[in-house]
VEXMAR-849857 format. One record per residue (C-alpha): residue number from 1; z, x, y. Coordinates in nm, 4 decimals, m for minus. Layout:
% VEXMAR-849857
<pt k="NUM" pz="Z" px="X" py="Y"/>
...
//
This chain:
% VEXMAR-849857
<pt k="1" pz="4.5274" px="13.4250" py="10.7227"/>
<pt k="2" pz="4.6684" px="13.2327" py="11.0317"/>
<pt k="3" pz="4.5114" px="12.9462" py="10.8859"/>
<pt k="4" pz="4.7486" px="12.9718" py="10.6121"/>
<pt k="5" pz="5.0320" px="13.0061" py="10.8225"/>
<pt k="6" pz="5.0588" px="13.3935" py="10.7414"/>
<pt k="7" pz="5.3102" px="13.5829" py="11.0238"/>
<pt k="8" pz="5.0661" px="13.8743" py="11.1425"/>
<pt k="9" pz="5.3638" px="14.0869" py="11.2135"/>
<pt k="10" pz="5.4636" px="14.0245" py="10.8065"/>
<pt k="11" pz="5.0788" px="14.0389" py="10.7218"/>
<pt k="12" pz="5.0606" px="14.4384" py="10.8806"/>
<pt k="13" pz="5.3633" px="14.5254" py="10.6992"/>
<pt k="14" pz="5.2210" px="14.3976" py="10.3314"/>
<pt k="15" pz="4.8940" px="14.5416" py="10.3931"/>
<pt k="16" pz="5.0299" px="14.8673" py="10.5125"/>
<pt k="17" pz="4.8202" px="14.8505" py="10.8559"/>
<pt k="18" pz="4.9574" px="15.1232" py="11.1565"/>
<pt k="19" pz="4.8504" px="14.8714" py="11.4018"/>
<pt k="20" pz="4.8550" px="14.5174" py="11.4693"/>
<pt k="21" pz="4.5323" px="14.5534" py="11.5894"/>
<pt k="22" pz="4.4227" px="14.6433" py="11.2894"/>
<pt k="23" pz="4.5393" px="14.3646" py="11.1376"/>
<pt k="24" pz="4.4316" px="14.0992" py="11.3505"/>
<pt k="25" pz="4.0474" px="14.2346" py="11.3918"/>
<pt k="26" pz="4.0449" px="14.2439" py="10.9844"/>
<pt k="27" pz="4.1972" px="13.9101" py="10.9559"/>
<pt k="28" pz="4.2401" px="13.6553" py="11.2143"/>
<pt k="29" pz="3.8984" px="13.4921" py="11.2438"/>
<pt k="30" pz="3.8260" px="13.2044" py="11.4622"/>
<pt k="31" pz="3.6918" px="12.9083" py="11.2738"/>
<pt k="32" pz="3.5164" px="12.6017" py="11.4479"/>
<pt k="33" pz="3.8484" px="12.4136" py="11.3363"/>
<pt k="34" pz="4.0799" px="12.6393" py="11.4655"/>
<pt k="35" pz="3.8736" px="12.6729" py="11.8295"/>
<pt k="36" pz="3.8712" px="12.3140" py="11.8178"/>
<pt k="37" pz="4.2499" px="12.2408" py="11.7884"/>
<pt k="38" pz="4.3361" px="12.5033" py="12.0439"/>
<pt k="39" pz="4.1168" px="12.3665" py="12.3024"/>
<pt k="40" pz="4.3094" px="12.0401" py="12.2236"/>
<pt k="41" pz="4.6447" px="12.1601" py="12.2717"/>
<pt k="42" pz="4.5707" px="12.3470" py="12.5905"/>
<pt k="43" pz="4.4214" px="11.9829" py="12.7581"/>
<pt k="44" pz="4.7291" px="11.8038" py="12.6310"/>
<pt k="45" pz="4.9545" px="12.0124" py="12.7124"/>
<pt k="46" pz="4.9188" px="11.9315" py="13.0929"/>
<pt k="47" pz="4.7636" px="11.5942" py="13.0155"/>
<pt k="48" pz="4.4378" px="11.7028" py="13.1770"/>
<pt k="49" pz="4.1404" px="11.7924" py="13.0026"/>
<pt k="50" pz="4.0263" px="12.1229" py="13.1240"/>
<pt k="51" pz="3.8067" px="12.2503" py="12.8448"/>
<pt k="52" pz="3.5416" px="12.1308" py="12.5802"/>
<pt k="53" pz="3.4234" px="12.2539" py="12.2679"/>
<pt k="54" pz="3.0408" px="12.2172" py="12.1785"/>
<pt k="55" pz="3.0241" px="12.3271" py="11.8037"/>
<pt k="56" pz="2.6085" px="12.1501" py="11.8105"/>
<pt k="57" pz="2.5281" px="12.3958" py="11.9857"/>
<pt k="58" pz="2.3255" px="12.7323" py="11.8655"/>
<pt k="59" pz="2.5875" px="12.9705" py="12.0331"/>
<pt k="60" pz="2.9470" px="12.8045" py="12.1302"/>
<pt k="61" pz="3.0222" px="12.7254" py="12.3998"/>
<pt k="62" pz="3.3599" px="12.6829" py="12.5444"/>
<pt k="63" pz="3.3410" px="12.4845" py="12.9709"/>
<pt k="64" pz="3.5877" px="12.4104" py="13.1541"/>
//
């Protein structure tokens, strides 16, 4: 759902969850994509490149 730009808050009161918790283990998943993009905001957002992504891998793996 956060792919398609769904508000989790909004997304817990349409699916009638108690918690946001709830909501977020049923339905914010992260995608190779997704991993990828954040990784790239967080090393531009300082201009440094503290992290890397290594989706060719058998297990990711996320170094700093």
């Amino acid at each position: 759902m956060a792919e398609a730009g769904v508000d989790p808050r909004t997304l817990q009161d349409i699916m009638g969850h108690a918690s946001m918790k709830m909501t977020m283990e049923l339905y914010n998943h992260v995608t190779d994509e997704r991993l990828t993009n954040e990784i790239q905001k967080l090393n531009s957002s300082k201009n440094m490149h503290f992290f890397k992504f290594n989706k060719n891998s058998q297990k990711r793996q996320i170094t700093s």
